[in-house]
N, CA, C and O atoms as CSV, one atom per row, in Angstrom:
chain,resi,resn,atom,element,x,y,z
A,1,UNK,N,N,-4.885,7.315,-49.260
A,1,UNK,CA,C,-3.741,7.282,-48.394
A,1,UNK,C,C,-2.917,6.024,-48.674
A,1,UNK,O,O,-1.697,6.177,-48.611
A,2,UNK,N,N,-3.537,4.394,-49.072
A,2,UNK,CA,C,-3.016,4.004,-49.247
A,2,UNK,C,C,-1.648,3.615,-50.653
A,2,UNK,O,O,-0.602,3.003,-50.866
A,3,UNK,N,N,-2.764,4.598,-51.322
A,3,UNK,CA,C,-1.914,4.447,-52.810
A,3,UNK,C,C,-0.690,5.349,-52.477
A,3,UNK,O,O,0.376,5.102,-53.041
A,4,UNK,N,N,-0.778,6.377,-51.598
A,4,UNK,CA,C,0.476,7.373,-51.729
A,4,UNK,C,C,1.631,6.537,-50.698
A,4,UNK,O,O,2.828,6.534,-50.988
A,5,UNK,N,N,1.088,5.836,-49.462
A,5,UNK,CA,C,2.096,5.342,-48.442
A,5,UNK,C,C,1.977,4.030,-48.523
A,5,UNK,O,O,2.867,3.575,-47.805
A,6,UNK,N,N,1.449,3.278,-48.936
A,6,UNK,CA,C,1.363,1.753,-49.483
A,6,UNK,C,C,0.474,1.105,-48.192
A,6,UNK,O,O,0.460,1.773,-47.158
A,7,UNK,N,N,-0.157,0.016,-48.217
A,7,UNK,CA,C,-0.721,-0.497,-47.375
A,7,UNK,C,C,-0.222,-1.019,-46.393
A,7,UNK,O,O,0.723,-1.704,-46.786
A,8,UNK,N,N,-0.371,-1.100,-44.925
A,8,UNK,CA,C,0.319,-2.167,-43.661
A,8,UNK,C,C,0.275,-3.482,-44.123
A,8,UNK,O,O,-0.626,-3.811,-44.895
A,9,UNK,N,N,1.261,-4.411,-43.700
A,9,UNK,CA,C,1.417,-5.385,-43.969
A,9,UNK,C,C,-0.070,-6.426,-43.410
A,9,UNK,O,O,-0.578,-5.991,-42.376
A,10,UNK,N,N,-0.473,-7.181,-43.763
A,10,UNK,CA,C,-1.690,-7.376,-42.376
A,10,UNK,C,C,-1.363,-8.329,-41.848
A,10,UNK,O,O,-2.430,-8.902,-41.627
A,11,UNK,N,N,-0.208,-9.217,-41.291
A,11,UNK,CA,C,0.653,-9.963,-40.379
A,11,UNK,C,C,1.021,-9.019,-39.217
A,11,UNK,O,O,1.079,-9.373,-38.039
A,12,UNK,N,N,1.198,-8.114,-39.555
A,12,UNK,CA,C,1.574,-6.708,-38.132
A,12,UNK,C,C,0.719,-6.271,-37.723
A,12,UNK,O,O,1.090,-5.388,-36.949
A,13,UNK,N,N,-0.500,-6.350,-37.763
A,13,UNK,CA,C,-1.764,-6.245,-37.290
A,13,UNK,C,C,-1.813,-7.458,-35.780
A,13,UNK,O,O,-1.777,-7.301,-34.560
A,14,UNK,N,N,-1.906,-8.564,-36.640
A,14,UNK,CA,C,-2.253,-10.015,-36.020
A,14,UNK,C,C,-0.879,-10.103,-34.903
A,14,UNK,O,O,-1.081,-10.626,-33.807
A,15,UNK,N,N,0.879,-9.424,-35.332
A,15,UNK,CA,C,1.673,-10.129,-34.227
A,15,UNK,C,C,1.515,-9.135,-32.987
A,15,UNK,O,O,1.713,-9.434,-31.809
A,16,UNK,N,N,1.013,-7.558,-33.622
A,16,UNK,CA,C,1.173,-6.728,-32.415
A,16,UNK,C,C,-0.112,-7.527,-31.445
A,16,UNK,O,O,0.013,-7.696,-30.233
A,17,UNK,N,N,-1.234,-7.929,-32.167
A,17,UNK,CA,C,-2.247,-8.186,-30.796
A,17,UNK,C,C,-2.002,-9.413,-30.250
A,17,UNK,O,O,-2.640,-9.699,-29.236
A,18,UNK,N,N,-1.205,-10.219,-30.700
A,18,UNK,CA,C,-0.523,-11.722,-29.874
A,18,UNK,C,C,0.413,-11.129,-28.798
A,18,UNK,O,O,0.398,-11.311,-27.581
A,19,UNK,N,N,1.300,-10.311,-29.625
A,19,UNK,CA,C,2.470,-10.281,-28.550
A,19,UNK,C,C,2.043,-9.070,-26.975
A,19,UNK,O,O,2.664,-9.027,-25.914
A,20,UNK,N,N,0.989,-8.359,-27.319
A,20,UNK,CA,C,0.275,-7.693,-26.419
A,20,UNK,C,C,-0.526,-8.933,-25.812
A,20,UNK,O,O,-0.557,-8.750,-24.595
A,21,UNK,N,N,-1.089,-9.941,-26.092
A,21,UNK,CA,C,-1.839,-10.625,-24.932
A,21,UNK,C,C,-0.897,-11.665,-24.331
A,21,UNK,O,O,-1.109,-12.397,-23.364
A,22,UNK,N,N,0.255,-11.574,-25.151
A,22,UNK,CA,C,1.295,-12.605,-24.445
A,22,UNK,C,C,2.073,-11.531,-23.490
A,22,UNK,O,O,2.093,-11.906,-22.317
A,23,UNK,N,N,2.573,-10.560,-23.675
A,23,UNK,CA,C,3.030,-9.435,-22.742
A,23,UNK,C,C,2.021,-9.867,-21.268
A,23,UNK,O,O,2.604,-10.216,-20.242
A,24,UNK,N,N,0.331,-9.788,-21.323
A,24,UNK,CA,C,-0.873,-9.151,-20.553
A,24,UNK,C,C,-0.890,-10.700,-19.868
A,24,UNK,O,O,-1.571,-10.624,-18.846
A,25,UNK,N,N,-0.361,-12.141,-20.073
A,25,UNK,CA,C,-0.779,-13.478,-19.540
A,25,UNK,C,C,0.564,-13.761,-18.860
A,25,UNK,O,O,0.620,-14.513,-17.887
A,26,UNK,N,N,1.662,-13.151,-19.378
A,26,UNK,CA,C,3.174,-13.379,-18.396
A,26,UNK,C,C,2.912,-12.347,-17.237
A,26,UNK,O,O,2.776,-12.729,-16.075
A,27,UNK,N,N,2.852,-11.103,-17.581
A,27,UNK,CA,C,2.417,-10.190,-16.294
A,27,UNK,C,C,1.818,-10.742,-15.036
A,27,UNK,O,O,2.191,-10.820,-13.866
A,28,UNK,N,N,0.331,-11.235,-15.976
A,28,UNK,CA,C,-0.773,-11.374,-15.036
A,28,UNK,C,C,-0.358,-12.406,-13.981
A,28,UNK,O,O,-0.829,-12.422,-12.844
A,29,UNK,N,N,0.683,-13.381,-14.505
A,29,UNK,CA,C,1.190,-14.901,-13.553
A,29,UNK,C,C,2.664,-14.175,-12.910
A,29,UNK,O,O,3.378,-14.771,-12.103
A,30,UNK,N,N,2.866,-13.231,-13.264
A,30,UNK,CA,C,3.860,-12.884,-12.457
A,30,UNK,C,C,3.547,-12.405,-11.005
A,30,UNK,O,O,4.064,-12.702,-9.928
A,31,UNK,N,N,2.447,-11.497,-11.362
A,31,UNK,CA,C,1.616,-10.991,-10.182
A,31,UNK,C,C,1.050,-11.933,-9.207
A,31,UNK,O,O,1.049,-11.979,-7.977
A,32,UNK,N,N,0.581,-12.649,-10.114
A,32,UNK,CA,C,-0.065,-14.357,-8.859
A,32,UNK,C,C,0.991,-14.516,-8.160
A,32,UNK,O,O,1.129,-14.100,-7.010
A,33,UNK,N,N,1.749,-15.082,-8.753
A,33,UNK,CA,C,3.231,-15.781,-8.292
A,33,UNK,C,C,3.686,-14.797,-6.972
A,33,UNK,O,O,4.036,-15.246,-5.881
A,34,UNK,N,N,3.613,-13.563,-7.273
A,34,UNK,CA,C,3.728,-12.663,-6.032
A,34,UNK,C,C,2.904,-13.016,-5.599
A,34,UNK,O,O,3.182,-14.024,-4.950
A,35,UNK,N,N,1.710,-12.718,-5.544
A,35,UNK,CA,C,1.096,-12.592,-4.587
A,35,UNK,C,C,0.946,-13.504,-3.337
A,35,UNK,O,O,0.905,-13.339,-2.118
A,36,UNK,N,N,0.865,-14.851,-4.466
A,36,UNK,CA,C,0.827,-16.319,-3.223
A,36,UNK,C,C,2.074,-16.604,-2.706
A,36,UNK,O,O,2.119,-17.381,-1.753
A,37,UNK,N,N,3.236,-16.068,-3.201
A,37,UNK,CA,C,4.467,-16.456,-2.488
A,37,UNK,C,C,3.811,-15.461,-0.904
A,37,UNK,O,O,3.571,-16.109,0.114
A,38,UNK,N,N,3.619,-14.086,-0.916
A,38,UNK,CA,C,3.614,-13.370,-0.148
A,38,UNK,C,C,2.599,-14.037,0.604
A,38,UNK,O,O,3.018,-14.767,1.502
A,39,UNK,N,N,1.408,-13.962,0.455
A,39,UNK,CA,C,0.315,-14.781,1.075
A,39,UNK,C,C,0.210,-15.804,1.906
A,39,UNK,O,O,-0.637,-16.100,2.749
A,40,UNK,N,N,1.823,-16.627,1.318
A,40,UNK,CA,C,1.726,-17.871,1.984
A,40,UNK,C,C,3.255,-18.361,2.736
A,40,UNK,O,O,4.073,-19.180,2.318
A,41,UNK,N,N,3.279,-17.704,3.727
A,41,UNK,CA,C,4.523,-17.516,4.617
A,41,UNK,C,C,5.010,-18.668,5.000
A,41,UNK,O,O,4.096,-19.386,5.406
A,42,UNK,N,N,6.462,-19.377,5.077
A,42,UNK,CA,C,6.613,-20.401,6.126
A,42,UNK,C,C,6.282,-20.646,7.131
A,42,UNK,O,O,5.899,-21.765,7.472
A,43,UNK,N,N,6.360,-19.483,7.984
A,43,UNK,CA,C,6.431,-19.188,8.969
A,43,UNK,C,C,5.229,-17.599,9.514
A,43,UNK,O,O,5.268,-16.594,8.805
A,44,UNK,N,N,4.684,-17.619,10.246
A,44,UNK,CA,C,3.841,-16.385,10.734
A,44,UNK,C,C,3.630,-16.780,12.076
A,44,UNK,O,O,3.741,-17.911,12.547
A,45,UNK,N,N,3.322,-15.754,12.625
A,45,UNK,CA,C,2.475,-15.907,14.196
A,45,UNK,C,C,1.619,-14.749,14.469
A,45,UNK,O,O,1.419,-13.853,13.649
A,46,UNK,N,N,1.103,-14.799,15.690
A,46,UNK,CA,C,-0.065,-13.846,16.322
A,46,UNK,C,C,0.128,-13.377,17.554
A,46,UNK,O,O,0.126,-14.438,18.177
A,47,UNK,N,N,0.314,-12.439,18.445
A,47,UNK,CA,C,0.136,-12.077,19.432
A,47,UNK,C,C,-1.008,-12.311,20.262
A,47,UNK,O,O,-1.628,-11.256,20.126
A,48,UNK,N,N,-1.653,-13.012,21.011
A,48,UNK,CA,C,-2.906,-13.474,21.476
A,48,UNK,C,C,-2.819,-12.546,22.653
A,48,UNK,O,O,-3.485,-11.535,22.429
A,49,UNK,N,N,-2.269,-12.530,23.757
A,49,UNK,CA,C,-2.020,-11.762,24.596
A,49,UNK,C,C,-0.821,-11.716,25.394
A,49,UNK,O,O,0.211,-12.286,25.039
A,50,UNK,N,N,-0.951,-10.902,26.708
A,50,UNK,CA,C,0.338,-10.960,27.481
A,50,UNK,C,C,-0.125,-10.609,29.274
A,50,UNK,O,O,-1.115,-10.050,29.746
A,51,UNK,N,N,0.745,-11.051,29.737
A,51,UNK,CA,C,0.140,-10.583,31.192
A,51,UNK,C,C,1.949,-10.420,32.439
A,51,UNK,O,O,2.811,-11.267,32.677
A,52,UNK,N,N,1.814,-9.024,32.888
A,52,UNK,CA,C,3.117,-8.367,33.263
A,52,UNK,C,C,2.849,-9.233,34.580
A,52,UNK,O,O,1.779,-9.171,35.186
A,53,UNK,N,N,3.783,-9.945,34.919
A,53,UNK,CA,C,4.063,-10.759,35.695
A,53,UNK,C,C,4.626,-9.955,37.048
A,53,UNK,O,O,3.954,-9.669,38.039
A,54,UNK,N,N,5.625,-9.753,36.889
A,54,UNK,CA,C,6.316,-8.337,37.850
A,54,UNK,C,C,7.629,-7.188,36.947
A,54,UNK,O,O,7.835,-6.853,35.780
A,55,UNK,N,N,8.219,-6.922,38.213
A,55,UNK,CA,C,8.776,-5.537,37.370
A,55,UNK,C,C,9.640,-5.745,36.205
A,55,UNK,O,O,9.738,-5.151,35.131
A,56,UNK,N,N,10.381,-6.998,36.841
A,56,UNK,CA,C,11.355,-7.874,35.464
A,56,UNK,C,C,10.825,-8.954,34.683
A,56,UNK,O,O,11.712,-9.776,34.452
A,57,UNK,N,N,9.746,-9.255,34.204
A,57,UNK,CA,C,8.899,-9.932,33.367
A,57,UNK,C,C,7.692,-9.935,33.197
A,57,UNK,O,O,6.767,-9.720,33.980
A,58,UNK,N,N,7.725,-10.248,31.878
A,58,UNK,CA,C,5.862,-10.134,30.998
A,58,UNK,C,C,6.130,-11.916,30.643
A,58,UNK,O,O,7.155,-12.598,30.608
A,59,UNK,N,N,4.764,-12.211,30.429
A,59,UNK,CA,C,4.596,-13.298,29.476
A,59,UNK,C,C,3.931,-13.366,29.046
A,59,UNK,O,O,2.804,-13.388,29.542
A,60,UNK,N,N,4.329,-13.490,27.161
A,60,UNK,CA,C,3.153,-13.155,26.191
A,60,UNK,C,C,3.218,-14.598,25.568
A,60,UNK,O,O,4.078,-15.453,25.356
A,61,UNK,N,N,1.515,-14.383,25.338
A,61,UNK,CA,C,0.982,-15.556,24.412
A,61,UNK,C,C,1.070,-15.625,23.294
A,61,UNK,O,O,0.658,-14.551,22.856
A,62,UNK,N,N,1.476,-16.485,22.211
A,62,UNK,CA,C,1.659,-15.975,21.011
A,62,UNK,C,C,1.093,-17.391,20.305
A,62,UNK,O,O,1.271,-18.506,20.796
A,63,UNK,N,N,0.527,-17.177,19.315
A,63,UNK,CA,C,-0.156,-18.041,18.459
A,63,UNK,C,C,0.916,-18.505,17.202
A,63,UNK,O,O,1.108,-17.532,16.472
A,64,UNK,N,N,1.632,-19.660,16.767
A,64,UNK,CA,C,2.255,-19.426,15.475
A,64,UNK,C,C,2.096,-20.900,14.709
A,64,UNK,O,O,1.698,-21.868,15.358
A,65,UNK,N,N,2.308,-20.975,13.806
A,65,UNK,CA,C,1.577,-21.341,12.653
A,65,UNK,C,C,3.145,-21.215,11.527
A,65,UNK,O,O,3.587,-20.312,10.816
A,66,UNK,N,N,3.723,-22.975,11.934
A,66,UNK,CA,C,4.770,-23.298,10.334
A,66,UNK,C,C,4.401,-24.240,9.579
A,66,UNK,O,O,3.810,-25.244,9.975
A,67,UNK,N,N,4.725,-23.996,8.389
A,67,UNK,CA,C,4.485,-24.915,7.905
A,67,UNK,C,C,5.226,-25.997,7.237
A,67,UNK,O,O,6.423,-25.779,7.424
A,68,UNK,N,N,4.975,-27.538,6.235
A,68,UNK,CA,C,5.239,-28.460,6.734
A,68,UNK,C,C,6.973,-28.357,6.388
A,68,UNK,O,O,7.750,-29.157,6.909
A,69,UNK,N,N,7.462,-27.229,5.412
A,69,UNK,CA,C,8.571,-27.297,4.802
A,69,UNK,C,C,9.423,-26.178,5.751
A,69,UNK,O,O,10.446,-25.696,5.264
A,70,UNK,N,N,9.087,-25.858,6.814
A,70,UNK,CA,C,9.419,-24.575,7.364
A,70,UNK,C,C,10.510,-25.264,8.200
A,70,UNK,O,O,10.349,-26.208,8.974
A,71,UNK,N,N,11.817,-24.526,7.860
A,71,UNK,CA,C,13.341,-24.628,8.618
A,71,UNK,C,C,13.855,-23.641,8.972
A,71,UNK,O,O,13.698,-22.545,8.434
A,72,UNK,N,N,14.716,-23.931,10.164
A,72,UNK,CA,C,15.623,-22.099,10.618
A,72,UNK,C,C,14.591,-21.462,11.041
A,72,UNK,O,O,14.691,-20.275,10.729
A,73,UNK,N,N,13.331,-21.766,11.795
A,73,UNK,CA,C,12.408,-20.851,12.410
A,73,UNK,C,C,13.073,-20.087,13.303
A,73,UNK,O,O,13.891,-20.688,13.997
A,74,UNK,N,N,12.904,-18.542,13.533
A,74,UNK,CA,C,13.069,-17.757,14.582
A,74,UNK,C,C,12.119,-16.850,14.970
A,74,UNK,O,O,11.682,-16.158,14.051
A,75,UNK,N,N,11.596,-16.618,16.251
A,75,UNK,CA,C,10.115,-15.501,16.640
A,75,UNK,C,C,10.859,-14.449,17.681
A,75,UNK,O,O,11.333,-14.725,18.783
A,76,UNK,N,N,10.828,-13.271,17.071
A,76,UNK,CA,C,10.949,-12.173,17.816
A,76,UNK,C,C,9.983,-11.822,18.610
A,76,UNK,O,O,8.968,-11.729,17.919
A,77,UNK,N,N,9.628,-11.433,20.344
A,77,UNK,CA,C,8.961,-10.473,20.744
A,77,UNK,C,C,9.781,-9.491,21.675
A,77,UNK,O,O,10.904,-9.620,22.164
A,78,UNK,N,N,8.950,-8.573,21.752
A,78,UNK,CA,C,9.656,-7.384,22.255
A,78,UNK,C,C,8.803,-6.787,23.715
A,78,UNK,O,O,7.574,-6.849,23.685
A,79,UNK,N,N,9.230,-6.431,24.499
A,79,UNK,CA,C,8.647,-5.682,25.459
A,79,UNK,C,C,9.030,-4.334,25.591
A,79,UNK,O,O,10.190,-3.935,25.695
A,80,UNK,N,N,7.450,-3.274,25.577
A,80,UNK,CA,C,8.074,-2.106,25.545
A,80,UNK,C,C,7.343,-1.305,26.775
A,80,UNK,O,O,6.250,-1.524,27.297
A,81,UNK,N,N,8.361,-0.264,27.065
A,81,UNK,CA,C,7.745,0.409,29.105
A,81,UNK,C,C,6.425,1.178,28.215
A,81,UNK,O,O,5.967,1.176,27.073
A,82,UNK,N,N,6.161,1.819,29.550
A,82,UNK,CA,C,5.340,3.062,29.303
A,82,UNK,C,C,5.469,4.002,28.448
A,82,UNK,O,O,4.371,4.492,28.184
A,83,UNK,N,N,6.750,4.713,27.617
A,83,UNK,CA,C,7.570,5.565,27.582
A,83,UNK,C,C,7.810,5.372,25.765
A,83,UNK,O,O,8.418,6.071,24.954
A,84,UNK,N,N,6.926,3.933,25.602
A,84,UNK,CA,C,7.281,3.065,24.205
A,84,UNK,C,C,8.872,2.643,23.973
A,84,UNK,O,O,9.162,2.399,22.802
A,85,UNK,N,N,9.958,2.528,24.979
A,85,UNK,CA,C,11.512,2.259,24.800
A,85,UNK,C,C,10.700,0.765,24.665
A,85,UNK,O,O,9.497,0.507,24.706
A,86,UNK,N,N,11.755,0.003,24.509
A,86,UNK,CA,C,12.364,-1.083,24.215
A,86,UNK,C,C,12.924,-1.987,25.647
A,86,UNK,O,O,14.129,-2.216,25.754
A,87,UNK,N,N,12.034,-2.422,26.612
A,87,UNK,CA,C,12.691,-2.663,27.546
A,87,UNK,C,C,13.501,-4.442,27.476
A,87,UNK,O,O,14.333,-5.026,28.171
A,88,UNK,N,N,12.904,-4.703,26.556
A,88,UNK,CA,C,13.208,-6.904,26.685
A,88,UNK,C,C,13.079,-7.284,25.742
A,88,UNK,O,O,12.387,-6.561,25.025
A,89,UNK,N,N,13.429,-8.159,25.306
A,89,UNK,CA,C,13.498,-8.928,23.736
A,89,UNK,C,C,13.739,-10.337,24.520
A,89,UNK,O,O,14.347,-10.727,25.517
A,90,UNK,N,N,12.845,-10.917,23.415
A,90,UNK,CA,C,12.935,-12.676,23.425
A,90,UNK,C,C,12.618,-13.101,22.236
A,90,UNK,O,O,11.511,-12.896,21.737
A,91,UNK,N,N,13.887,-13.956,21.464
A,91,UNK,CA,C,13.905,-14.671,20.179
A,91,UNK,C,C,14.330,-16.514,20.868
A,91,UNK,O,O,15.190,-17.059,21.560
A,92,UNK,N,N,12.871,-16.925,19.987
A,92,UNK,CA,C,12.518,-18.242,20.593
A,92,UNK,C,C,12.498,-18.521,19.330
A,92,UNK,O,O,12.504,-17.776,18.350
A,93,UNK,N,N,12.464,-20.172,19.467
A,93,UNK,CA,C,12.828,-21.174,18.214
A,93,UNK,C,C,11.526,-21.985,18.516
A,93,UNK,O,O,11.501,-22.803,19.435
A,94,UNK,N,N,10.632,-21.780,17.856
A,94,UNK,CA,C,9.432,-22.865,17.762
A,94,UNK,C,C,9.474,-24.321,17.058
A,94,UNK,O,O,9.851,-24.679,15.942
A,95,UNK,N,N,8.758,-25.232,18.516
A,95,UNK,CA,C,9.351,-26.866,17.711
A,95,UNK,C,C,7.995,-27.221,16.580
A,95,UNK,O,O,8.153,-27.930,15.586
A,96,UNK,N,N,6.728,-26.605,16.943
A,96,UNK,CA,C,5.829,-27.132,16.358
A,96,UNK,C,C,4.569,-25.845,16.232
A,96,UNK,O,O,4.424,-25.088,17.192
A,97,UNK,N,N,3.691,-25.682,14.966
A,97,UNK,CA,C,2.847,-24.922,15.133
A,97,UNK,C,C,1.997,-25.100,16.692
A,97,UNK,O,O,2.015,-26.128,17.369
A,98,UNK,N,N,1.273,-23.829,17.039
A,98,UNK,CA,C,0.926,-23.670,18.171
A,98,UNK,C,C,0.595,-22.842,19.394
A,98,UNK,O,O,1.210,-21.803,19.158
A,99,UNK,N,N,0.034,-22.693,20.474
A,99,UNK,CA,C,0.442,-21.274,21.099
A,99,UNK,C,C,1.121,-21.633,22.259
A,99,UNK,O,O,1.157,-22.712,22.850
A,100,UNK,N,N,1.581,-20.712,22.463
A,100,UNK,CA,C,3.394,-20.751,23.304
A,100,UNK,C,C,2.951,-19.683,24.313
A,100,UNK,O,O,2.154,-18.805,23.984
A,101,UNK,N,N,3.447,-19.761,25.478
A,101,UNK,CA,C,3.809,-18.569,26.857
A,101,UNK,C,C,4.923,-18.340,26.655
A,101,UNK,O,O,5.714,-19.147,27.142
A,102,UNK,N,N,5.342,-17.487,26.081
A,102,UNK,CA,C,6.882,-16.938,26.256
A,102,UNK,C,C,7.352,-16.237,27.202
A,102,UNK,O,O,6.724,-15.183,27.098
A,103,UNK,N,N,8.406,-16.088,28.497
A,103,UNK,CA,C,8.601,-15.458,28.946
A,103,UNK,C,C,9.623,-14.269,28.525
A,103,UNK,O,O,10.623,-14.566,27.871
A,104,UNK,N,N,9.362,-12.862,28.916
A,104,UNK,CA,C,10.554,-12.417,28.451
A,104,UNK,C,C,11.156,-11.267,29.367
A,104,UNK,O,O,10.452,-10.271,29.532
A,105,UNK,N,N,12.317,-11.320,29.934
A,105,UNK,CA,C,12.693,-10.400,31.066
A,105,UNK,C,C,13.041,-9.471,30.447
A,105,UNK,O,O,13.498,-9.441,29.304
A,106,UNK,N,N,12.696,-7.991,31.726
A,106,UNK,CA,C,12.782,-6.930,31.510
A,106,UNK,C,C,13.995,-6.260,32.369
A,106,UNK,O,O,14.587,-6.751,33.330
A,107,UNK,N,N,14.193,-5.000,31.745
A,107,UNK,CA,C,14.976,-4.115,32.433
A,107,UNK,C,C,13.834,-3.367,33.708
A,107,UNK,O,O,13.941,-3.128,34.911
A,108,UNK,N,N,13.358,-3.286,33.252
A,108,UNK,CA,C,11.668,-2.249,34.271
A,108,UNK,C,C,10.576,-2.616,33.509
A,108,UNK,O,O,10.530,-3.126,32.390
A,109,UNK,N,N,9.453,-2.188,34.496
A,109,UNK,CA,C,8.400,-2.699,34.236
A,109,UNK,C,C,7.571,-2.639,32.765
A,109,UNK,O,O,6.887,-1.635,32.567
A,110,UNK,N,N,7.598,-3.257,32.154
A,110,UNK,CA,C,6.713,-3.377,30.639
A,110,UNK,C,C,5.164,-3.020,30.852
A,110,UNK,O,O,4.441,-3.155,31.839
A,111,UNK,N,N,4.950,-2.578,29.732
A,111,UNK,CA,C,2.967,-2.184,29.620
A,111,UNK,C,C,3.022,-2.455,28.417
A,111,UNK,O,O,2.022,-1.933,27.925
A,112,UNK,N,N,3.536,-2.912,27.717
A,112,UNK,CA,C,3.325,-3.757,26.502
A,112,UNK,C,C,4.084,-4.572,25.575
A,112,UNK,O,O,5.296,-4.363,25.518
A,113,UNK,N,N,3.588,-5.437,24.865
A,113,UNK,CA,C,4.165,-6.361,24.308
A,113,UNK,C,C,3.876,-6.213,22.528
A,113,UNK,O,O,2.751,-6.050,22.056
A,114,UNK,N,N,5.737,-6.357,21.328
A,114,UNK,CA,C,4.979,-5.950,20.407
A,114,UNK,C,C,6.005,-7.378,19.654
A,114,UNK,O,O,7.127,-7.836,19.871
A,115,UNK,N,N,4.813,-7.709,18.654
A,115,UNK,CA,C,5.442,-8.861,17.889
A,115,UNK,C,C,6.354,-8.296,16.918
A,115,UNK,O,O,6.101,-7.378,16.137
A,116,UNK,N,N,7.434,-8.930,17.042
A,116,UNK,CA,C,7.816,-8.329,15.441
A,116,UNK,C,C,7.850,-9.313,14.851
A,116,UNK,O,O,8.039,-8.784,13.755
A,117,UNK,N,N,7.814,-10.878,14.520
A,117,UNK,CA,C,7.339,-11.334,13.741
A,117,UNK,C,C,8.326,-12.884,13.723
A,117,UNK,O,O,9.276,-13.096,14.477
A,118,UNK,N,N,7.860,-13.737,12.774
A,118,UNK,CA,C,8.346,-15.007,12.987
A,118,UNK,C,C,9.312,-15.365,11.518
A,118,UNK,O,O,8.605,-15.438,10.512
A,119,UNK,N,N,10.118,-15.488,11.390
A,119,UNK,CA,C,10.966,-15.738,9.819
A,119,UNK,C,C,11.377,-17.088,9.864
A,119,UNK,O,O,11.358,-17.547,11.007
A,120,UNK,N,N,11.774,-17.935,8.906
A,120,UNK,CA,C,11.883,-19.014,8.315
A,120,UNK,C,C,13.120,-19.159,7.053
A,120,UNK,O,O,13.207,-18.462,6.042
A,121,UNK,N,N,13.786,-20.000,7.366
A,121,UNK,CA,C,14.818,-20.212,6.048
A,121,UNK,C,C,14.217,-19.789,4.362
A,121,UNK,O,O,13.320,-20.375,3.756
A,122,UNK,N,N,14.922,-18.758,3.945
A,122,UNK,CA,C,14.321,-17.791,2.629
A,122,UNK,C,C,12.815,-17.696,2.713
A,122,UNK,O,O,11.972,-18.235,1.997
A,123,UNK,N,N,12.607,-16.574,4.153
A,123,UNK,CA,C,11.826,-15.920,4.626
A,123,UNK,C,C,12.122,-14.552,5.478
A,123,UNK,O,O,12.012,-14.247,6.665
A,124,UNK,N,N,12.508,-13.946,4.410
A,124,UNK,CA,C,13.302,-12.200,4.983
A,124,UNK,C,C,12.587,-11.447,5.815
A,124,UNK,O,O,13.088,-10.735,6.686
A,125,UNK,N,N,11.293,-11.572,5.575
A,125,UNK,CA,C,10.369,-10.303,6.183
A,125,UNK,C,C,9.354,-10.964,7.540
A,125,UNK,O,O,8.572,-11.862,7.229
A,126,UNK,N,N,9.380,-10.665,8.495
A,126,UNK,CA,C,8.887,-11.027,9.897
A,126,UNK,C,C,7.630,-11.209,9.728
A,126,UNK,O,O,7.152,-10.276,9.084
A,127,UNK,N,N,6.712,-12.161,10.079
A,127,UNK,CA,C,5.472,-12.641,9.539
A,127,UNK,C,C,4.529,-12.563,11.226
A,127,UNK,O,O,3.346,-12.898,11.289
């Protein structure tokens, strides 16, 4: 076979398996790089609990956690009726990691409380 189609060069052997493990080591750090950006939020919090105060307020406990470069903090919670509507919203500005009593007034009585999450200056997604 080789006398009729001539032999492979054997340098094209050696660049295809470099440039395949250099392809397989940029990937692989691209993926890290995701991953720990995602992993490691400015900004996050926790819902610890809540306790319905009366018909126009809940106050929920919330656990949150910035960190040391974290600016433009904002924490959404939400109060929702029986019915799962949307009865109250409270967006609070946290001064320091920590857990917080938030109060948050209602239209009618709440039976639950749902985090939607805490964001941070180039921090899009609610933590």
């Amino acid at each position: 076979m080789a006398q009729r189609y001539g032999a492979p060069a054997p340098w094209r052997r050696r660049a295809a398996v470099i440039a395949t493990v250099v392809l397989a080591v940029v990937s692989g750090l691209l993926v890290a790089w995701a991953a720990w950006t995602h992993a490691t939020p400015e900004a996050r919090s926790e819902l610890v609990g809540f306790t319905v105060t009366d018909e126009h307020e809940v106050v929920a406990d919330v656990q949150v956690q910035l960190s040391d470069r974290a600016s433009g903090v904002q924490c959404v919670l939400r109060a929702l009726a029986e019915d799962k509507s949307a009865v109250g919203e409270a967006v609070f500005t946290p001064e320091d990691s920590g857990r917080l009593s938030v109060p948050i007034r209602t239209e009618r009585r709440a039976t639950a409380v749902e985090k939607v999450g805490c964001t941070a200056d180039g921090q899009k997604r609610p933590r």
